[in-house]
C-alpha positions as CSV (number, residue, x, y, z in Angstrom):
1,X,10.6,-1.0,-11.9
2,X,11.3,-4.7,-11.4
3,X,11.0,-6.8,-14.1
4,X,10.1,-10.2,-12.9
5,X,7.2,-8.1,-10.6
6,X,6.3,-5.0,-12.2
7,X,6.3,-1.4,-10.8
8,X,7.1,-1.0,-7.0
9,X,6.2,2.4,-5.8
10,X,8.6,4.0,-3.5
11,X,6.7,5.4,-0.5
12,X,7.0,7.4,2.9
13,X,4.3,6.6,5.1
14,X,2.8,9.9,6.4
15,X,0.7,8.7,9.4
16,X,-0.2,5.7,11.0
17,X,0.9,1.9,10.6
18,X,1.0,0.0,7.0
19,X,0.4,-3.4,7.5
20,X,1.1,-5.9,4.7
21,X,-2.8,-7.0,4.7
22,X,-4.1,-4.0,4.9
23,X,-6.2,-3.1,1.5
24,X,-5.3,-0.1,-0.2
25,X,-6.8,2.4,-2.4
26,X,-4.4,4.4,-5.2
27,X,-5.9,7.9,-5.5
28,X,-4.7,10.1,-8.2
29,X,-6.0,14.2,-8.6
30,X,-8.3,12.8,-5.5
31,X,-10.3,10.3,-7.4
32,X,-9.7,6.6,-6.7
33,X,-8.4,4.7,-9.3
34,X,-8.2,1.6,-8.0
35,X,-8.5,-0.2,-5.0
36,X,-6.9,-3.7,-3.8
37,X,-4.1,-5.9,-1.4
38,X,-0.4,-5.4,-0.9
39,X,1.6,-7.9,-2.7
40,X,4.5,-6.8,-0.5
41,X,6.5,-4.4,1.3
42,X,10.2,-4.0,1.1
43,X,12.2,-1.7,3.2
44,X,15.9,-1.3,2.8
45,X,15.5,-4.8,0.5
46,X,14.0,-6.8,3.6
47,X,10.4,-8.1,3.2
48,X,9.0,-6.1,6.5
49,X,4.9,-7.2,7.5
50,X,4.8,-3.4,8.6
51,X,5.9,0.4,8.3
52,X,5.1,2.7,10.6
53,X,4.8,6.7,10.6
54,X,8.0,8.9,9.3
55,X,9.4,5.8,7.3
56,X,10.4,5.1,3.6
57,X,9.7,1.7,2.3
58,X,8.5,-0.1,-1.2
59,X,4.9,-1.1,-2.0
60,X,4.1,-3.8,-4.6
61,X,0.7,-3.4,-5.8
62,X,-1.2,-7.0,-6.5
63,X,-2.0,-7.0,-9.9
64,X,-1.4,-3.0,-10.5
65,X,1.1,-1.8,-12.5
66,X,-0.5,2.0,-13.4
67,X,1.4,4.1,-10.7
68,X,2.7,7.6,-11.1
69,X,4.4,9.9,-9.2
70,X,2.9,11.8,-7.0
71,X,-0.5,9.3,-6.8
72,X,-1.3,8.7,-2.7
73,X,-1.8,5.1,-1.2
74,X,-4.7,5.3,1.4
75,X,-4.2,2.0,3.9
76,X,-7.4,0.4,5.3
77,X,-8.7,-2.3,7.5
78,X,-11.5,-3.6,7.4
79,X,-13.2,-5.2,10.5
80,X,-16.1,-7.2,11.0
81,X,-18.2,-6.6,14.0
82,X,-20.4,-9.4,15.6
83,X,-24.0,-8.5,15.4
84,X,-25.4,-7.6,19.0
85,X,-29.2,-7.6,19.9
């Protein structure tokens, strides 16, 4: 817990790539509690834009402050797709 910015959950990313603007859904007993952007990641005290597979870094949650241990952080993109005819 950091008291200027609230709680920053201590994470190892699992598979795939964490980029800072990815949007991100916190799922707890596999039901999504809530759903928003990175405020920032941290690793080893460096601001970092990503984290890839196998590593441990520190996720602050914009404007969420309700994580527990053992809740998952699902990272998403989402892309828009020009409409063809």
């Amino acid at each position: 817990k950091a008291s200027q910015l609230g709680k920053i959950a201590g994470c190892q990313v699992l598979e795939g790539t964490i980029h800072r603007n990815h949007k991100i859904r916190l799922v707890r007993d596999g039901e999504t509690i809530w759903k928003g952007s990175i405020a920032s990641i941290k690793r080893e005290a460096n601001d970092v834009r990503e984290v890839n597979a196998g590593v441990e870094c520190g996720i602050l949650l914009e404007g969420q402050n309700a994580i527990e241990v053992g809740d998952h952080i699902q990272a998403y993109e989402i892309v828009y797709k020009a409409q063809e005819l």
